[in-house]
C-alpha positions as CSV (number, residue, x, y, z in Angstrom):
1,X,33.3,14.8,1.5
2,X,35.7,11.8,1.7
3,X,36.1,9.1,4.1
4,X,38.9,9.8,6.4
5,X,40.7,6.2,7.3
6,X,41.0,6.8,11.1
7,X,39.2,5.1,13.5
8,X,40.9,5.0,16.2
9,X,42.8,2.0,16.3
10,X,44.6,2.5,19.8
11,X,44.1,4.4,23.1
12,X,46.7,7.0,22.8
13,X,49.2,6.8,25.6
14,X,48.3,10.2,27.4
15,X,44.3,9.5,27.2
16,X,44.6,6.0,28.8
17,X,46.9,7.4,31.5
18,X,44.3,10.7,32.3
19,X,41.5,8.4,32.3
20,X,42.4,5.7,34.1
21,X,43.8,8.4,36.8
22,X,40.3,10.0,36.9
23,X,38.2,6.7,36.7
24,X,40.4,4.1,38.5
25,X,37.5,1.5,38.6
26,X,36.4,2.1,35.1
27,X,33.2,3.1,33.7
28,X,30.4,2.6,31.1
29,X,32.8,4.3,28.0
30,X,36.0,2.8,29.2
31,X,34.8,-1.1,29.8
32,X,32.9,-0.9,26.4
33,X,36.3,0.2,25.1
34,X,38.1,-2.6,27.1
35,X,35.7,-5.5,26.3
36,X,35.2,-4.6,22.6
37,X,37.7,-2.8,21.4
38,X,37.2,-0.3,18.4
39,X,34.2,-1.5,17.4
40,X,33.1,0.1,14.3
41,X,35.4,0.6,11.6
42,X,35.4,2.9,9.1
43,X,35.4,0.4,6.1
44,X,32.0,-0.4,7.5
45,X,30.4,2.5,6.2
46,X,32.4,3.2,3.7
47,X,29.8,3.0,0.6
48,X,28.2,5.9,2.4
49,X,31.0,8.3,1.8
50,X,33.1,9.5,-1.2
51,X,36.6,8.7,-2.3
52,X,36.9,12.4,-3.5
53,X,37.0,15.7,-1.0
54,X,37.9,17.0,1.8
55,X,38.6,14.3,4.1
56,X,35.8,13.7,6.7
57,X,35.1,12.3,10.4
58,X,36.1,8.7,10.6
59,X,32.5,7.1,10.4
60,X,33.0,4.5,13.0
61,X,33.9,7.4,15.6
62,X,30.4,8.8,14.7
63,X,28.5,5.6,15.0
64,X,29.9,4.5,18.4
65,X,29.0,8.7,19.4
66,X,25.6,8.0,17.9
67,X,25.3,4.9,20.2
68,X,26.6,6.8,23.1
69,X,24.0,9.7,22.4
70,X,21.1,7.3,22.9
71,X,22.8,5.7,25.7
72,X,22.5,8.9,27.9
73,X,19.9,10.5,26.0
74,X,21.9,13.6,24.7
75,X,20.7,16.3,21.9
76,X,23.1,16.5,19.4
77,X,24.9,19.9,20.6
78,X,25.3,18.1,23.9
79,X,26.6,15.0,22.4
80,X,29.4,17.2,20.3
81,X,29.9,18.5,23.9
82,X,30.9,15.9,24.9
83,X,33.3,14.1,22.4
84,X,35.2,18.0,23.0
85,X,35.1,18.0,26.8
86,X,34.9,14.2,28.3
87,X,37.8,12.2,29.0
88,X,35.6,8.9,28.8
89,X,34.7,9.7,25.9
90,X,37.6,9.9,24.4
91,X,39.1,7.0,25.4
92,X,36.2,5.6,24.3
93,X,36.8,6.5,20.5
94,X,40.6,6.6,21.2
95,X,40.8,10.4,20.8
96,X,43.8,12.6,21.6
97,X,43.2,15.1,24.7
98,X,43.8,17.7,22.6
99,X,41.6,16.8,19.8
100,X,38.9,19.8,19.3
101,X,35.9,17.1,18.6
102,X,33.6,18.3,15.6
103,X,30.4,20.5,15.4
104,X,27.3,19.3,16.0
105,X,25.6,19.4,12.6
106,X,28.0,16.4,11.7
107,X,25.6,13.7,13.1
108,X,22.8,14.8,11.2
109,X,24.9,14.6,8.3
110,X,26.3,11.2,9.3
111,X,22.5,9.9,10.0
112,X,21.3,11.3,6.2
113,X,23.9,9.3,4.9
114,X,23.2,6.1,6.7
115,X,19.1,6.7,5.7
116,X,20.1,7.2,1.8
117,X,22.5,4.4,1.4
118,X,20.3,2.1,3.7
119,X,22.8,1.4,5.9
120,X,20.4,2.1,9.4
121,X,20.5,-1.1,11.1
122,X,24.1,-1.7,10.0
123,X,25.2,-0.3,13.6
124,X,23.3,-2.9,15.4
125,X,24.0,-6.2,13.1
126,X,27.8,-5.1,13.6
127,X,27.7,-5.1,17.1
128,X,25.5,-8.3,17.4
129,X,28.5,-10.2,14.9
130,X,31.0,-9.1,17.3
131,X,29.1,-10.1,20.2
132,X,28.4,-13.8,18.6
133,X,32.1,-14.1,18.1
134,X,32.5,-13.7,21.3
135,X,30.0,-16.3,22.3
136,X,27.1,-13.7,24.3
137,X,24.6,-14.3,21.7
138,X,23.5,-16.6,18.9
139,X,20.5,-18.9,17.6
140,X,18.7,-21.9,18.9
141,X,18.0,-20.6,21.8
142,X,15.0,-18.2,23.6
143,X,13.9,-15.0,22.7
144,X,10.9,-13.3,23.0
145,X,9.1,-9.9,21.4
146,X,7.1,-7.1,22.7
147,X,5.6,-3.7,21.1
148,X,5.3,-0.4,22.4
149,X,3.4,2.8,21.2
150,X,5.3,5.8,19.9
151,X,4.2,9.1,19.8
152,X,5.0,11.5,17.0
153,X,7.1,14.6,17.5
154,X,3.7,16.7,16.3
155,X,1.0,17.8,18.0
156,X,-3.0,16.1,18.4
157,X,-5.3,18.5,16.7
158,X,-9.1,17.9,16.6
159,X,-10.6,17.9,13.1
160,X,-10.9,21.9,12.6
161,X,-7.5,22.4,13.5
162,X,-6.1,19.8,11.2
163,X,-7.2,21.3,8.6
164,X,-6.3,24.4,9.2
165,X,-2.9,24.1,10.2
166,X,-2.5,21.6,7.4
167,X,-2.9,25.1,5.2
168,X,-1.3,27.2,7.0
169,X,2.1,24.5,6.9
170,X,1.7,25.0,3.5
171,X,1.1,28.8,2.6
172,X,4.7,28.8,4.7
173,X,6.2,26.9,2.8
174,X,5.2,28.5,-0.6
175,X,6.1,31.3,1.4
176,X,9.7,30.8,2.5
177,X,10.3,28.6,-1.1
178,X,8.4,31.1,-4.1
179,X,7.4,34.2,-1.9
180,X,6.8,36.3,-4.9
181,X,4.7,33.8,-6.7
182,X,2.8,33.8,-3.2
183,X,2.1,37.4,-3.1
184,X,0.7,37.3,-6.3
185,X,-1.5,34.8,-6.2
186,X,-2.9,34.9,-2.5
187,X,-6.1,36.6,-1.3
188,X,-4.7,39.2,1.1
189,X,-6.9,38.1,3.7
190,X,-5.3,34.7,4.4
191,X,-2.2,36.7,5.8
192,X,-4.7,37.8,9.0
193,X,-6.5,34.1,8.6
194,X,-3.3,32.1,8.8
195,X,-0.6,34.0,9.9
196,X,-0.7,32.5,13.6
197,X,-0.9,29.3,14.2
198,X,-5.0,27.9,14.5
199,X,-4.5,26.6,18.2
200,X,-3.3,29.9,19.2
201,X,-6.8,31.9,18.7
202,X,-10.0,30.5,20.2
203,X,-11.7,28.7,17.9
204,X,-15.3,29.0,17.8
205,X,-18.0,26.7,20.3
206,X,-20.9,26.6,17.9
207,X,-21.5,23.9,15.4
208,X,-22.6,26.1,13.0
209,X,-19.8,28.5,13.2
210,X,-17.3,25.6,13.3
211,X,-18.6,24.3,9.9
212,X,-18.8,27.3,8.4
213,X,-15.2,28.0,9.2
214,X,-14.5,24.4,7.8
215,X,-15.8,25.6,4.6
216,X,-13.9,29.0,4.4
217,X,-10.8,27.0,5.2
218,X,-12.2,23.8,2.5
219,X,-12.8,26.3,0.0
220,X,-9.2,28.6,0.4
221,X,-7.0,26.1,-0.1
222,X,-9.3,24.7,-2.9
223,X,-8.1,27.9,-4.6
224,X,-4.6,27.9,-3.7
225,X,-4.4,24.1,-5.1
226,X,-6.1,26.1,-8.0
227,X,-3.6,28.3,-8.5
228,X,-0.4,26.3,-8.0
229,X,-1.5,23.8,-10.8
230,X,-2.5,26.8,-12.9
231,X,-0.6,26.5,-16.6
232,X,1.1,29.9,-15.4
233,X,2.8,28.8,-12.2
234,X,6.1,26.9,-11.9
235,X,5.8,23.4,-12.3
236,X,8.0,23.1,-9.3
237,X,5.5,24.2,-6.8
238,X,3.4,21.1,-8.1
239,X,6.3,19.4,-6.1
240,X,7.0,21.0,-2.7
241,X,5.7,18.3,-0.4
242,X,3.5,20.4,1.6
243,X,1.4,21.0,-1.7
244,X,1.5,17.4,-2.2
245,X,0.1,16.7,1.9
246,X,-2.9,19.6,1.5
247,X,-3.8,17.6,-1.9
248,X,-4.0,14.4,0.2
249,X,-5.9,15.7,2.6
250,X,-8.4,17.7,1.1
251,X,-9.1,15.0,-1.0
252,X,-9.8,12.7,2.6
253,X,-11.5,15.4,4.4
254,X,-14.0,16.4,2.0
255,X,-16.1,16.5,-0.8
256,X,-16.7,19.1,-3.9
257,X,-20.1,19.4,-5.9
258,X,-20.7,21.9,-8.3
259,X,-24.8,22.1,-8.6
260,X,-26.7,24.6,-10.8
261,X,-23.1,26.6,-11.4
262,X,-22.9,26.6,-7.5
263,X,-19.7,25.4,-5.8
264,X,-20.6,23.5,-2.6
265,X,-17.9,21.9,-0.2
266,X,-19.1,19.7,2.8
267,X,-17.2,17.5,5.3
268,X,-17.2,13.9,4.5
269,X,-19.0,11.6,6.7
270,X,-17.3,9.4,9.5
271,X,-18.3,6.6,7.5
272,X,-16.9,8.4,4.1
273,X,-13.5,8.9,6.0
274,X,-10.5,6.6,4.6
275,X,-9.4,3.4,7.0
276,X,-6.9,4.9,9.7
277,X,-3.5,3.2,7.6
278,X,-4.1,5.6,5.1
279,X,-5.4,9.3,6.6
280,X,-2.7,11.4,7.3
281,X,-2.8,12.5,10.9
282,X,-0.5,15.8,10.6
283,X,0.4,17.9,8.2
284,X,4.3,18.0,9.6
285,X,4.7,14.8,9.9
286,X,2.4,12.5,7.0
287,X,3.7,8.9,7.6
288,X,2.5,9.5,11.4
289,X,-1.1,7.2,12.0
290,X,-3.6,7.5,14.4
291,X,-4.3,4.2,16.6
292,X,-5.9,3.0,19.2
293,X,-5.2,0.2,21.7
294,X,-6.5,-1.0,24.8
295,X,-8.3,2.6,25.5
296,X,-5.0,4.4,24.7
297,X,-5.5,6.2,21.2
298,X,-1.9,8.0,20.2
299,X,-0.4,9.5,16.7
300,X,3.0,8.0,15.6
301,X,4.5,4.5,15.2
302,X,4.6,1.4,17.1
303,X,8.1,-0.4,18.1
304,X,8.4,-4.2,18.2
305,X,11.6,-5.4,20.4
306,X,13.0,-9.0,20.4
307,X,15.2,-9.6,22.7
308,X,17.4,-13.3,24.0
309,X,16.0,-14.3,27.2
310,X,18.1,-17.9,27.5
311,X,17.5,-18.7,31.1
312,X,20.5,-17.8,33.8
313,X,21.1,-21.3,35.2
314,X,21.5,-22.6,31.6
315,X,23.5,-20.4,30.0
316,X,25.6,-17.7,31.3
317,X,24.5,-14.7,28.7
318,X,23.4,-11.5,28.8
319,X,20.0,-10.2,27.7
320,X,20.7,-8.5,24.7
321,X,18.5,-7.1,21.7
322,X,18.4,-8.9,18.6
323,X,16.2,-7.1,16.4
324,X,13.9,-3.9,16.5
325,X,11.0,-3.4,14.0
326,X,9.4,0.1,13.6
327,X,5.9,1.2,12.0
328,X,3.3,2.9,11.8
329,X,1.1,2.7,14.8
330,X,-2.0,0.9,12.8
331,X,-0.1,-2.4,11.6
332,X,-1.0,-5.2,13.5
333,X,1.3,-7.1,15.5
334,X,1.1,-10.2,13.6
335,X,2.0,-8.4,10.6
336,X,5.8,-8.3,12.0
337,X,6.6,-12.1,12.8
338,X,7.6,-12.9,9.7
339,X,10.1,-9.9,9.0
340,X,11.2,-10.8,12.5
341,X,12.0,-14.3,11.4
342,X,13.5,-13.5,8.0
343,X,15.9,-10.9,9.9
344,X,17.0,-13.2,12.6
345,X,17.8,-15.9,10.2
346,X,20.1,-13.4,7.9
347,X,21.9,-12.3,11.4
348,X,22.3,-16.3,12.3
349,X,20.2,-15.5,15.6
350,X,17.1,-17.0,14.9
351,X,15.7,-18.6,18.4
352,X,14.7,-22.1,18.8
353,X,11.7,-20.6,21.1
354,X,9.9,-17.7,20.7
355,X,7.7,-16.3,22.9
356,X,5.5,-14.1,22.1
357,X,1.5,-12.0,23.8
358,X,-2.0,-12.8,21.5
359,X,-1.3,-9.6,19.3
360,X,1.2,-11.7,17.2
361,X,-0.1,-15.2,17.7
362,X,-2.7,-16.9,14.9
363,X,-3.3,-20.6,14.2
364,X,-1.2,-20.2,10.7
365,X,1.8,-19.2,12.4
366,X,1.4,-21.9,15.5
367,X,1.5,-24.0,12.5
368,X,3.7,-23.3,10.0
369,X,6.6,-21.7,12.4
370,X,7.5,-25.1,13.5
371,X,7.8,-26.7,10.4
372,X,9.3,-24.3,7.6
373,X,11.7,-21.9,10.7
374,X,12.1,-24.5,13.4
375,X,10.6,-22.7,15.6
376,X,8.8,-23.2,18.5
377,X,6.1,-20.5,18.9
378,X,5.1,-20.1,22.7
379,X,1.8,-17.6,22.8
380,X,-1.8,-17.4,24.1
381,X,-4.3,-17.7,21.6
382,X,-7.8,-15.8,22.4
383,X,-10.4,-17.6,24.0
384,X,-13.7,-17.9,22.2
385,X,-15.6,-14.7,23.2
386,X,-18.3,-15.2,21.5
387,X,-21.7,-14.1,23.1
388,X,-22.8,-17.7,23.6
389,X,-19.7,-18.7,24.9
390,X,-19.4,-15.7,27.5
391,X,-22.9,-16.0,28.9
392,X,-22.3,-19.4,29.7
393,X,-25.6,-20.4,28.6
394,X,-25.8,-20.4,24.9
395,X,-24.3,-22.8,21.6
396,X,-21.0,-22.0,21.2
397,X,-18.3,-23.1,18.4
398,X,-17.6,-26.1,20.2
399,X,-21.2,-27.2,20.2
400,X,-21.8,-27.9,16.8
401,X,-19.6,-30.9,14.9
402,X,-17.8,-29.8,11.2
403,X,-17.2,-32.2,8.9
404,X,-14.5,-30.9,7.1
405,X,-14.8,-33.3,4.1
406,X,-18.5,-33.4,3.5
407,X,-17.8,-29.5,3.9
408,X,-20.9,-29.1,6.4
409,X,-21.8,-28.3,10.3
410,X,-24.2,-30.2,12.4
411,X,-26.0,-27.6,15.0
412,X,-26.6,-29.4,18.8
413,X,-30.2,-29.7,17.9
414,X,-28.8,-32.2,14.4
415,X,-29.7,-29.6,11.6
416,X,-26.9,-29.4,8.8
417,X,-25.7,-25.9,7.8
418,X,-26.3,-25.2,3.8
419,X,-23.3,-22.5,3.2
420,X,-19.8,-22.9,3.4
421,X,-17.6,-20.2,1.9
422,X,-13.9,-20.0,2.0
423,X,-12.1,-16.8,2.1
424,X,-10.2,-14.6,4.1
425,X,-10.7,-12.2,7.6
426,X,-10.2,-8.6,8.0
427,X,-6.7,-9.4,8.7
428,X,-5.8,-11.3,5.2
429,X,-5.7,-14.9,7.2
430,X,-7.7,-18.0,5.7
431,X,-11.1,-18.4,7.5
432,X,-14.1,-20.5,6.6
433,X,-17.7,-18.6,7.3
434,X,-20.1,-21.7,7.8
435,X,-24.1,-20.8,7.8
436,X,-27.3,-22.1,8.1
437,X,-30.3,-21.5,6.5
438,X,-32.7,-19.2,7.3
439,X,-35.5,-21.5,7.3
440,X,-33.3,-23.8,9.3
441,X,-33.2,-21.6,11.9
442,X,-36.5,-20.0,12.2
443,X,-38.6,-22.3,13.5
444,X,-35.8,-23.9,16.1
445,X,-37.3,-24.0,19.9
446,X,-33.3,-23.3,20.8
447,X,-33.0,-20.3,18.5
448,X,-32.3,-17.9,21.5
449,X,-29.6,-20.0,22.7
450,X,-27.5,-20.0,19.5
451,X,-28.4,-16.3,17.4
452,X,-29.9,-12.7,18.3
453,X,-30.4,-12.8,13.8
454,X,-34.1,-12.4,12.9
455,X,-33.1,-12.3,9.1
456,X,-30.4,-14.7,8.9
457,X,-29.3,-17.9,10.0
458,X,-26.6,-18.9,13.0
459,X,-22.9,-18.7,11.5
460,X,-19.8,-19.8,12.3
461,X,-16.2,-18.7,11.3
462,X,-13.0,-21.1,11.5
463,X,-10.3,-21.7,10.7
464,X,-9.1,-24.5,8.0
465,X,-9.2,-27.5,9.4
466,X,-4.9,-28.0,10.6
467,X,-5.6,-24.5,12.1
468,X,-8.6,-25.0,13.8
469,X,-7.1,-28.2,15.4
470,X,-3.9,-25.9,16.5
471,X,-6.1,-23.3,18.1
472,X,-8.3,-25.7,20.3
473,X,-4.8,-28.0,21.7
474,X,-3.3,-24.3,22.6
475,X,-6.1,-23.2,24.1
476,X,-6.5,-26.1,26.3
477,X,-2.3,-26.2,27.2
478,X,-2.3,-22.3,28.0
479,X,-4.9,-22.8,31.4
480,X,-2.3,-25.6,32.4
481,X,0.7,-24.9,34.8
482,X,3.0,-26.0,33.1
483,X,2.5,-23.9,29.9
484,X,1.9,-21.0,31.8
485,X,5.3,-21.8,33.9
486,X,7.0,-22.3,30.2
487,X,5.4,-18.4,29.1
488,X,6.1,-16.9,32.5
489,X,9.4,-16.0,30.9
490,X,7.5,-13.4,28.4
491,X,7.1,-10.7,31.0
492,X,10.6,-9.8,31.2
493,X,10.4,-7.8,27.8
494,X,7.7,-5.6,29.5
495,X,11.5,-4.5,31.9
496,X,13.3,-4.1,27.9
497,X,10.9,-1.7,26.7
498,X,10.9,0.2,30.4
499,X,14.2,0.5,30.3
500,X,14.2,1.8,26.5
501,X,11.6,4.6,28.2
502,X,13.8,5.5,30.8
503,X,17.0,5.7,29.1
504,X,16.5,7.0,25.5
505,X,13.1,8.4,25.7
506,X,11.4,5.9,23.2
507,X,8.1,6.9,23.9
508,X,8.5,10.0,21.8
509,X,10.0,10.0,18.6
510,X,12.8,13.0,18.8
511,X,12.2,13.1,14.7
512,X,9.7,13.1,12.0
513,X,9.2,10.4,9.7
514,X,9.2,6.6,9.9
515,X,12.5,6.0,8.2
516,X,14.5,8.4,11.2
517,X,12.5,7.4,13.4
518,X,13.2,3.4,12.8
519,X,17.0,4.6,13.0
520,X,16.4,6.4,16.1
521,X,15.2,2.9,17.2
522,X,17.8,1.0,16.1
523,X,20.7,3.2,17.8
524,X,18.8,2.9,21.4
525,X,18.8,-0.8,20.7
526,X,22.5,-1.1,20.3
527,X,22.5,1.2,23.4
528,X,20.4,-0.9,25.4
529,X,23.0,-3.8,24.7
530,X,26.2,-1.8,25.8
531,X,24.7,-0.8,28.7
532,X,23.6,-4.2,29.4
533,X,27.1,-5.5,28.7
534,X,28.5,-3.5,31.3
535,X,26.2,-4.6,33.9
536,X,27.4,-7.9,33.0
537,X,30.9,-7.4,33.2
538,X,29.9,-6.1,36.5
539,X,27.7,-8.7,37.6
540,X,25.3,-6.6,38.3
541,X,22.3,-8.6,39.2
542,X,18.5,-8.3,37.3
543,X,15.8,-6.1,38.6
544,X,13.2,-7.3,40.1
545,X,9.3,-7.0,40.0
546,X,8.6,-4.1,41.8
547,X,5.7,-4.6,43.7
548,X,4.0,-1.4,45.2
549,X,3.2,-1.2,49.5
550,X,-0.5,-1.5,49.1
551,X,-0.3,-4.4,46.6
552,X,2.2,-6.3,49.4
553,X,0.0,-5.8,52.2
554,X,-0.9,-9.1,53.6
555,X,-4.7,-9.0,54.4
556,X,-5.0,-12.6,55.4
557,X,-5.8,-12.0,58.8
């Protein structure tokens, strides 16, 4: 398929005169036309598309429809539906009244070819260089970023289920791809055993039973992987990503020991079970991760949203969203700062404030953000919550003195600490693990007050020494008013990420995989900012805290 040059240029006559008949004061599709014209050309996607076939759908049509889809939440069909039936609409892409639209398997083609020419966030970096033309966004000034939890379009299955339904996804698709191979090579009783899906029989209540049925289930598709790598099968089936999930999994979920020319196959251990990044969490959709956060444990991805948040008085701009990150749901927040930053600079948008919650903040980047971005980094740092510190009685950090040349601690009682090792934290940052001796410790009358250890000495981890001075000075500025007046301003990305709930459904991803997903994302970002544009235009003023009845009752009296 070729790309057909047609965007859309101008309003035809007939369409403006119909539309501005049926909405005399405008609306969301016609003042996005008004304000920004066109906005997507078609020589914007054109490496996506061929010079040779049958002549297309003008790309930018399809990307400003993709916008429009997230905008008001539509399925495909109903979005197709749309372009065919809606006057709006097509003054919006500049469309004919006669003009029979296109069927509805066109954007899924037109998203495939964005995904494999890695053109995905090309729809929101081209509206964000029109919108700086125009002045309503641009760097120096304040932004500020927020994540979200995002839950796969699959199912939570306990342990038992998983694994059975992870067999059963791929005996159908050996099924529908090599059914004669199948039929072949199957025991006839795994048609009855997994012909239905496992959560629609009752499993069984009894441990025993349960594992036993874990090891009928271990132990078929032991034999199927058996079979499918066999010399005589295709080579092909080696390749059929189903096979390739059931490989990974089996290989997490248990263990195989052959003992005395006897097969045995056992669960592994919690403790034997691979780190959360790396199990699979459904067979349908593998790049989905289980996490856990604040008591709410999910499957899917996490969204991170950055967003200008110049204040009203000062500068007469809209909100708008500069940049959206997607992941899997077990990186850590502070894992994202940096591609944030190297994204905003390539765009030109990078903020001369950036406020940000404790997920993303660490001493490194309170440092360095300043000095290599120009940055100013405005974030809470957590408080020292160690058990001395939070029973208010006991040593904690700031009790004992480090001298950082001499490489040493002095404890409150004088004793000097004999190890000091320099490495890194769980999370990959620089941290220095200070102990004391053993024989240091034992003996002290003031042991209770500094370590529970009966084995070891009292230790202490911090930070190098620039970092460690960063992390005290913000932890004394964020309990003053002034700071917390200067980070007040954070909050209003909590309203962003309601809004991306409410109007595209961003809680639940409406596809499988991270890379559709992160495009899903990036299309109800761009939304986000056209809707926002027209409550602009219309001066439509920002929501306010909603506050419930109970919480406003005044109980002074």
């Amino acid at each position: 398929m070729s790309m057909r040059s047609d965007s859309g240029a101008e309003v035809p006559a007939l369409t403006r005169e119909v539309a501005r008949a049926a909405f005399p004061k405008g609306c969301l599709a016609m003042r996005i036309r008004d304000g920004l014209g066109p906005l997507f050309s078609d020589e914007d996607f054109k490496a996506a598309f061929g010079v040779r076939g049958r002549p297309g759908i003008s790309p930018g049509r399809l990307a400003l429809v993709s916008v429009l889809q997230f905008a008001e939440n539509l399925t495909d069909r109903q979005t197709a539906h749309a372009v065919r039936a809606r006057i709006d609409v097509k003054y919006l892409l500049g469309l004919e009244l006669t003009d029979p639209g296109f069927d509805h398997t066109v954007l899924t083609g037109f998203r495939d070819r964005l995904l494999a020419h890695g053109m995905e966030a090309r729809v929101l970096d081209l509206l964000l260089e029109r919108l700086a033309e125009l002045g309503l966004v641009g760097s120096g000034g304040r932004q500020r970023t927020d994540s979200t939890h995002v839950l796969a379009a699959v199912r939570s299955l306990n342990r038992l289920e998983f694994i059975g339904e992870t067999l059963r996804a791929v005996l159908e698709a050996l099924a529908a791809a090599a059914p004669d191979w199948l039929r072949g090579s199957m025991d006839p009783a795994w048609q009855e055993r997994y012909g239905a899906r496992v959560d629609a029989y009752r499993l069984p209540t009894d441990e025993q039973e349960r594992r036993t049925l874990a090891r009928q289930i271990a132990t078929d598709g032991y034999r199927l992987l058996e079979a499918v790598f066999a010399p005589a099968a295709p080579g092909w089936l080696q390749q059929v990503p189903a096979v390739t999930v059931l490989r990974t999994v089996w290989v997490q979920q248990f263990t195989r020991t052959v003992t005395d020319g006897e097969e045995e196959v056992t669960w592994r251990g919690k403790d034997d079970l691979p780190p959360s990044r790396a199990m699979v969490a459904s067979p349908y959709d593998p790049e989905a991760r289980y996490a856990k956060k604040r008591g709410s444990a999910w499957v899917g991805y996490k969204i991170h949203l950055s967003e200008s948040c110049d204040d009203p008085g000062s500068s007469r701009r809209p909100h708008l969203v500069t940049h959206v990150v997607t992941t899997d749901a077990t990186v850590n927040d502070a894992m994202v700062v940096e591609e944030v930053h190297d994204r905003l600079t390539s765009k030109g948008l990078l903020p001369g404030e950036h406020l940000l919650d404790a997920g993303y903040t660490s001493a490194e980047l309170l440092l360095t953000a300043p000095t290599t971005r120009g940055v100013s980094v405005v974030g809470p740092v957590r408080s020292n919550n160690t058990r001395q510190s939070a029973s208010g009685g006991g040593f904690g950090k700031s009790a004992f003195t480090v001298n950082w040349q001499a490489k040493h601690a002095l404890c409150p009682t004088g004793a000097t600490s004999r190890y000091w090792t320099e490495g890194v934290d769980n999370n990959g940052r620089d941290a220095i693990r200070i102990r004391f001796a053993t024989a240091t410790c034992a003996p002290c009358p003031v042991r209770d007050q500094c370590t529970r250890s009966t084995q070891y000495g009292r230790q202490l981890t911090v930070r190098p020494q620039e970092q460690d001075a960063v992390l005290e000075r913000v932890r004394a500025e964020q309990s003053t008013d002034e700071w917390k007046d200067r980070y007040a301003a954070r909050a209003g990305v909590e309203g962003t990420i309601h809004q991306a709930v409410a109007t595209a459904g961003v809680r639940r991803t409406r596809y499988v995989g991270l890379a559709k997903t992160r495009l899903a994302h990036i299309l109800t970002a761009t939304a986000i900012n056209l809707i926002r544009l027209d409550a602009w235009w219309n001066e439509t003023p920002l929501a306010r805290t909603r506050i419930s009845q109970l919480a406003a009752l005044d109980l002074a009296e």
